[in-house]
KOLPAMAR-855291 format. One record per residue (C-alpha): x, y, z; residue in three letters. Coordinates in pm, 1 decimal. Each point is the difference from the previous one (the first is absolute). Example, Ala and Ser with C-alpha at 12.3 -4.5 7.8 and 13.67 -1.06 7.14 Angstrom:
BEGIN
@east = 1230.0, north = -450.0, up = 780.0, residu = ALA
@east = 137.0, north = 344.0, up = -66.0, residu = SER
! end
This chain:
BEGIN
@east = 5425.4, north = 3521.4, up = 8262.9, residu = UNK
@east = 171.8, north = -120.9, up = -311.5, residu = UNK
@east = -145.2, north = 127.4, up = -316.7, residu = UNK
@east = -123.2, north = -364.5, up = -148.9, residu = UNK
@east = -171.0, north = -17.5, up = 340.0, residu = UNK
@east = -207.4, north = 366.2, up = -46.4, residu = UNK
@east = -35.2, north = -99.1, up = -318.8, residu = UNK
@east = -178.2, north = -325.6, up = 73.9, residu = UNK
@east = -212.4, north = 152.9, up = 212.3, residu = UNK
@east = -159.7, north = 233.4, up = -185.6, residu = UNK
@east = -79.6, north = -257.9, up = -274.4, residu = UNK
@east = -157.0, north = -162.4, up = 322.2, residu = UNK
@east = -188.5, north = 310.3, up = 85.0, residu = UNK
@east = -87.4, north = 70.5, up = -398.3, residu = UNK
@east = -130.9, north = -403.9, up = -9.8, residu = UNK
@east = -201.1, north = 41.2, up = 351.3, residu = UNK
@east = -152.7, north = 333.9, up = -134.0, residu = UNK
@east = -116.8, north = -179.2, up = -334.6, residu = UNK
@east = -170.1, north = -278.7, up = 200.1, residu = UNK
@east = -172.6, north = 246.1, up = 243.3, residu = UNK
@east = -158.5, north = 174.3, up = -347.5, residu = UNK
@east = -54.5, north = -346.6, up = -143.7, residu = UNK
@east = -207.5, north = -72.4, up = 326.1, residu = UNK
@east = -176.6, north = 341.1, up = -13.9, residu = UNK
@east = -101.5, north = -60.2, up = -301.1, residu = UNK
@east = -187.4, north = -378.9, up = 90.0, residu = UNK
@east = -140.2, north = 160.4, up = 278.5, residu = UNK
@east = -99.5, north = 309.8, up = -113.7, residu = UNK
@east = -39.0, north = -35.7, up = -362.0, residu = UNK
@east = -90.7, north = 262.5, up = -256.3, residu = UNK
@east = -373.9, north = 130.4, up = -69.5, residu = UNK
@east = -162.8, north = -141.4, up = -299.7, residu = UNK
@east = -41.5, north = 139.6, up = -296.0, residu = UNK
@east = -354.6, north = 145.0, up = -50.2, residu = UNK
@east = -220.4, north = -189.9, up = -194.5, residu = UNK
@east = -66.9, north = 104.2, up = -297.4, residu = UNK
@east = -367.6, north = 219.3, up = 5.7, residu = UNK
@east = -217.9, north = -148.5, up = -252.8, residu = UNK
@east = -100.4, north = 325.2, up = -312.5, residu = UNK
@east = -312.1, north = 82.0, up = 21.3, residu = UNK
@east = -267.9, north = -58.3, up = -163.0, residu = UNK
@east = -108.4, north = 268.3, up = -327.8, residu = UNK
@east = -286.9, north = 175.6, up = 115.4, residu = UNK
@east = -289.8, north = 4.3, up = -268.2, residu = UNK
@east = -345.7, north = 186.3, up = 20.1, residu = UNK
@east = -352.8, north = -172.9, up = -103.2, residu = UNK
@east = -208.8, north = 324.7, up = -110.4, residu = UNK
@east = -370.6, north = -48.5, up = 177.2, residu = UNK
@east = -139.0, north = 369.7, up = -78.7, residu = UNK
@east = -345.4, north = -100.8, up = -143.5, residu = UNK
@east = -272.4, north = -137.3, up = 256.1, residu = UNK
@east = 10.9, north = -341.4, up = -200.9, residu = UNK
@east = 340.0, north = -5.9, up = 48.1, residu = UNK
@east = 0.8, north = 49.2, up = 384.1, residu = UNK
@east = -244.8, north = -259.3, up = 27.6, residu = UNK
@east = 183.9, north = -196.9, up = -153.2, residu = UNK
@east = 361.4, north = 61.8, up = 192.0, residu = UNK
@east = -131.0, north = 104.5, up = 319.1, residu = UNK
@east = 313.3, north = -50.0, up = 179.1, residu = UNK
@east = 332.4, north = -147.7, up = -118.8, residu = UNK
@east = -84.2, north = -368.2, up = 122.9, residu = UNK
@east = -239.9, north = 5.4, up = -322.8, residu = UNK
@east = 192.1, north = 87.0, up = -296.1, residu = UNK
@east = -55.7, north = -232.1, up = -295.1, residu = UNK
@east = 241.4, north = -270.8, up = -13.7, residu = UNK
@east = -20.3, north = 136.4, up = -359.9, residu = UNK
@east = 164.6, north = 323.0, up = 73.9, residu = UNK
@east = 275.3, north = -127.9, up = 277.7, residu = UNK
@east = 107.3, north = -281.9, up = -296.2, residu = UNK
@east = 135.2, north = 267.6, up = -216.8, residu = UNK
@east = 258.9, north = 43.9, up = 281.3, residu = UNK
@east = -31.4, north = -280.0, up = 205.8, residu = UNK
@east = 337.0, north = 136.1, up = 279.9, residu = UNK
@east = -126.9, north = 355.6, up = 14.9, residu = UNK
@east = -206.5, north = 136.7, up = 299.8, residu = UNK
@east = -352.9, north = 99.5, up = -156.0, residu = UNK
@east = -136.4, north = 332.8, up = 215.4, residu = UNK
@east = -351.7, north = 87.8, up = -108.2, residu = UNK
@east = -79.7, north = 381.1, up = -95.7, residu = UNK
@east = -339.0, north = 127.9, up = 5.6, residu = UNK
@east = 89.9, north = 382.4, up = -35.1, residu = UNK
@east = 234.5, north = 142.9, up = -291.9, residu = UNK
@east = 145.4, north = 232.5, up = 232.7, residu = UNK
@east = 162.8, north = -332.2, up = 215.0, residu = UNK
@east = 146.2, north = -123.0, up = -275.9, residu = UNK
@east = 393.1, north = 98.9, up = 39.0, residu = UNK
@east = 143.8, north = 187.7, up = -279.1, residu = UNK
@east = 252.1, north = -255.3, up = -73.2, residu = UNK
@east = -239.6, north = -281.8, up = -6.0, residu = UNK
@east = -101.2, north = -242.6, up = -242.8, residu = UNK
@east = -372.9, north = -132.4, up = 11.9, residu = UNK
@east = -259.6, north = -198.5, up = -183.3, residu = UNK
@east = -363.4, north = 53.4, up = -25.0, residu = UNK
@east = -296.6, north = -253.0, up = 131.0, residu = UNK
@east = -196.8, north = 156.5, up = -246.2, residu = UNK
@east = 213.8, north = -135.4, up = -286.6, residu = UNK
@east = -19.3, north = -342.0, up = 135.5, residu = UNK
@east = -347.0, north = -3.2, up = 48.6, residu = UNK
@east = -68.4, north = 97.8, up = -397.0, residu = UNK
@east = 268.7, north = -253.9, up = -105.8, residu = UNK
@east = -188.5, north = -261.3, up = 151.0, residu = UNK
@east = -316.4, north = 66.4, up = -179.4, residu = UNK
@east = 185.3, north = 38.5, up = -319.2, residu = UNK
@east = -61.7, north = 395.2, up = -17.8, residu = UNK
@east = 379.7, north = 86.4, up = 26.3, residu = UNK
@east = 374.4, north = -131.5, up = -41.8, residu = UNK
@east = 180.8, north = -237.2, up = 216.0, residu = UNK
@east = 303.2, north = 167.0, up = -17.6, residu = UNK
@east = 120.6, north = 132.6, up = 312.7, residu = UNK
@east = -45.5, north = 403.0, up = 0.0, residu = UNK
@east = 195.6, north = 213.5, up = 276.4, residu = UNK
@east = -102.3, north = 341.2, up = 112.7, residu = UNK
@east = 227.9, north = 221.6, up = 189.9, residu = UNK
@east = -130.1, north = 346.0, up = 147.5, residu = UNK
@east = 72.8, north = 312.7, up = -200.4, residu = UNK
@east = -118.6, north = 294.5, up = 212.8, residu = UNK
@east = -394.6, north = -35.6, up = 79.0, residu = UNK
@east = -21.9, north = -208.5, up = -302.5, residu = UNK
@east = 84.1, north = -394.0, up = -96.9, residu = UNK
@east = 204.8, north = -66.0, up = -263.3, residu = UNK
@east = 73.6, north = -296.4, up = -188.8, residu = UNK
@east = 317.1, north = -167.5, up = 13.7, residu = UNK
@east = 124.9, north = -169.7, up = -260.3, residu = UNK
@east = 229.5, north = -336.3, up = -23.5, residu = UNK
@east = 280.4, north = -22.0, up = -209.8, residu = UNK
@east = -178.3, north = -261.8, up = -227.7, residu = UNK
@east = -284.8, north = 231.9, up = -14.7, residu = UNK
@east = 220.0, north = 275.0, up = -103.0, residu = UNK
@east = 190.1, north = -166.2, up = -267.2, residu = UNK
@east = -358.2, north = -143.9, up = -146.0, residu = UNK
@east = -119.9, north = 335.6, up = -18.5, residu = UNK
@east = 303.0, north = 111.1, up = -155.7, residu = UNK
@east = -30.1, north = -292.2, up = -272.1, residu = UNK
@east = -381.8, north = 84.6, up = -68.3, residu = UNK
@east = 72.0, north = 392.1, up = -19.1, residu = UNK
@east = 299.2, north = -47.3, up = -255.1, residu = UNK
@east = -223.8, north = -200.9, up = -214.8, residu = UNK
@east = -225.7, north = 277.1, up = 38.9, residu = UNK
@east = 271.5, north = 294.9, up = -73.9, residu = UNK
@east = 135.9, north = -231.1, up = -287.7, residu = UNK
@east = -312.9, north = -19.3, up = -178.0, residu = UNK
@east = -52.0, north = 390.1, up = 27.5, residu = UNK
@east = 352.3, north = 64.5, up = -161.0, residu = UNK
@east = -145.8, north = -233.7, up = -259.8, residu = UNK
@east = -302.5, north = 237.7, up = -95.8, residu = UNK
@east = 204.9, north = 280.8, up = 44.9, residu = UNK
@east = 217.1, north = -110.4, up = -269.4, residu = UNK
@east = -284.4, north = -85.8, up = -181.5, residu = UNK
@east = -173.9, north = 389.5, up = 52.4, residu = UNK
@east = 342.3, north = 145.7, up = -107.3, residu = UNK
@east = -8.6, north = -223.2, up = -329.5, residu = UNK
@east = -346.3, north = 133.6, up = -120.9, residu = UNK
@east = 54.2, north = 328.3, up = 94.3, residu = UNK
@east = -347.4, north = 242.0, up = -20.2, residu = UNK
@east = -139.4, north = -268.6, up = -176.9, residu = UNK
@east = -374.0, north = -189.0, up = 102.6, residu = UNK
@east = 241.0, north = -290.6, up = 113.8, residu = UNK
@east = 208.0, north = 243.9, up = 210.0, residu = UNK
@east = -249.0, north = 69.1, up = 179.8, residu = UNK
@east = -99.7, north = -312.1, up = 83.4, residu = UNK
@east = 296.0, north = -103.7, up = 107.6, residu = UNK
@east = 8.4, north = 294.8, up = 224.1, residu = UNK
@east = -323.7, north = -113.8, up = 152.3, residu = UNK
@east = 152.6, north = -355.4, up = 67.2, residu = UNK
@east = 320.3, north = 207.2, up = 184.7, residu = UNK
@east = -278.4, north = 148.5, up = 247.9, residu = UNK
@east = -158.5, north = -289.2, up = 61.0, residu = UNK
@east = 304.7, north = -261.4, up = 56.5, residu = UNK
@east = 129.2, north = 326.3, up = 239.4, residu = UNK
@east = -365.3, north = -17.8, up = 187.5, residu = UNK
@east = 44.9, north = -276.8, up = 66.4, residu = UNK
@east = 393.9, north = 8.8, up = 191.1, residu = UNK
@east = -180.8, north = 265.2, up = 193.2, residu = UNK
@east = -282.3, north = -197.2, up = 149.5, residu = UNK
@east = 233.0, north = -332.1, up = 19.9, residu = UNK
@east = 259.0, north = 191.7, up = 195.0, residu = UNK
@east = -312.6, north = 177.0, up = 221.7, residu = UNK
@east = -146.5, north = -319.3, up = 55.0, residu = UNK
@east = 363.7, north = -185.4, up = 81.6, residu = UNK
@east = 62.2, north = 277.2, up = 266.5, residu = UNK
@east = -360.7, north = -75.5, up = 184.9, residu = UNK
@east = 123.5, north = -376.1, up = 2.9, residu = UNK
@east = -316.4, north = -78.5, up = -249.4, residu = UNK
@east = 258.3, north = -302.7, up = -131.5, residu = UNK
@east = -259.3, north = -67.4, up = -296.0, residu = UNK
@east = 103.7, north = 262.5, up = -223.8, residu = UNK
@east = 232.4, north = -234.6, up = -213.1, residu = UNK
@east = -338.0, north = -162.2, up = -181.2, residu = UNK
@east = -101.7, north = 283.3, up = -69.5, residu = UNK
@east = 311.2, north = 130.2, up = -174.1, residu = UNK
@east = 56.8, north = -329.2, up = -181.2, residu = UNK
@east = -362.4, north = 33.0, up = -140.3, residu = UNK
@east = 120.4, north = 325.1, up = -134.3, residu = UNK
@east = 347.3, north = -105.8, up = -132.4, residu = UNK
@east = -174.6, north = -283.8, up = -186.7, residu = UNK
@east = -240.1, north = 245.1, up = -259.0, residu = UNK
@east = 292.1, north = 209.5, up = -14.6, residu = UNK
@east = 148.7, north = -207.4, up = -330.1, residu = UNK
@east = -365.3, north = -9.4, up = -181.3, residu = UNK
@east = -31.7, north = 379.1, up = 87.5, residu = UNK
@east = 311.2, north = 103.7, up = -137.4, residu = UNK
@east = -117.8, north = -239.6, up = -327.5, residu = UNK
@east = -331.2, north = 199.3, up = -81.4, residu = UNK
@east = 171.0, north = 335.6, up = 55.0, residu = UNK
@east = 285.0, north = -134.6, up = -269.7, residu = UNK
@east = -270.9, north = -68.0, up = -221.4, residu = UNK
@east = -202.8, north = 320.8, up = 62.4, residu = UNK
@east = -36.3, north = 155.0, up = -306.7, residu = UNK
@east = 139.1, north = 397.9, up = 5.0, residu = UNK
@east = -257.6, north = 229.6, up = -95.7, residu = UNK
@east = 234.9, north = 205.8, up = -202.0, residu = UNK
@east = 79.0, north = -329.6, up = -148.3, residu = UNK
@east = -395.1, north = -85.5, up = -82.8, residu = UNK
@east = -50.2, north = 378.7, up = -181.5, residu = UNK
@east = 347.9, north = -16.6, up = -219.6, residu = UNK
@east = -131.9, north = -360.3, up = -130.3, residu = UNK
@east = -366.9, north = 142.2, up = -64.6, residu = UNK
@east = 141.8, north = 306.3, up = -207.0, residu = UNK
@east = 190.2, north = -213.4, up = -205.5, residu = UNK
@east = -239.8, north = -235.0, up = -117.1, residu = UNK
! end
């Protein structure tokens, strides 16, 4: 056998094998690809722990279509014990819903999560960064009558001032207490306080120093 003659017939044998794979392939083709499984849903917890409540969600086929709008893709599971709520879970409270709707408490959406045996608030980052606006107001106008205390020194005015201090730093402590319950409504309160803060620091500018009062009576 000549060599152009083995050499045409493995090209032969090399074009017959690529057919026979060609025809594997149409009859036996490859397995699809495995559709893509769909993510599941976010799991979110209704909190049902008062008897109100539980009347109220009995079961999950009953949660108000005012709770399940805040997330309308999540799967809503029902909790009527603190203990079945998962660590890592975020929930909402019937109750809160029910005294929003009588105009007893905010609409804004509060989460819980479970800390130990107890329920703690969990904030949003817009709820955060509003408390942080409200409390540097707050801080702002203390460093105001601070400066103010320092000024007068020992004097009847310092000591005003001084009161004013206390009372603006009062009131970051029960704002901050009440912000960490999820009590939301703090904010009027500390605006009502921020707003007499300018006419209180007025009258104690004008108080007159009783040091000052004595000197002017011995001299007349």
């Amino acid at each position: 056998m000549s060599e152009r003659t083995k050499a045409q017939l493995l090209a032969e044998n090399k074009r017959l094998r690529a057919e026979v794979e060609r025809l594997d392939r149409i009859v036996n083709p490859p397995p699809p690809e495995p559709p893509e499984e769909p993510a599941p849903k976010p799991r979110l917890y209704v909190l049902a722990l008062g008897e109100l409540e539980k009347r109220i969600v009995p079961n999950a086929f009953q949660i108000p279509e005012a709770i399940k709008s805040i997330a309308p893709d999540a799967e809503w599971v029902p909790v009527y014990r603190l203990s079945d709520l998962p660590r890592d879970g975020y929930a909402v409270r019937v109750v809160d819903y029910v005294t929003a709707g009588f105009g007893r408490g905010s609409r804004e959406i509060k989460w819980y999560r479970r800390k130990g045996r107890q329920l703690a608030f969990a904030p949003t980052q817009k709820q955060v960064e509003r408390f942080r606006e409200v409390s540097e107001r707050l801080i702002a106008a203390m460093g105001e009558a601070l400066d103010d205390a320092t000024e007068y020194g020992n004097a009847r005015r310092g000591y005003a001032a001084c009161a004013l201090t206390d009372v603006l730093h009062a009131q970051f402590e029960l704002a901050l207490a009440r912000f960490k319950a999820g009590e939301l409504d703090y904010a009027n309160e500390v605006e009502d306080v921020l707003g007499k803060v300018p006419e209180q620091r007025r009258q104690i500018s004008e108080l007159e120093d009783r040091q000052d009062a004595t000197r002017s009576k011995l001299t007349k």
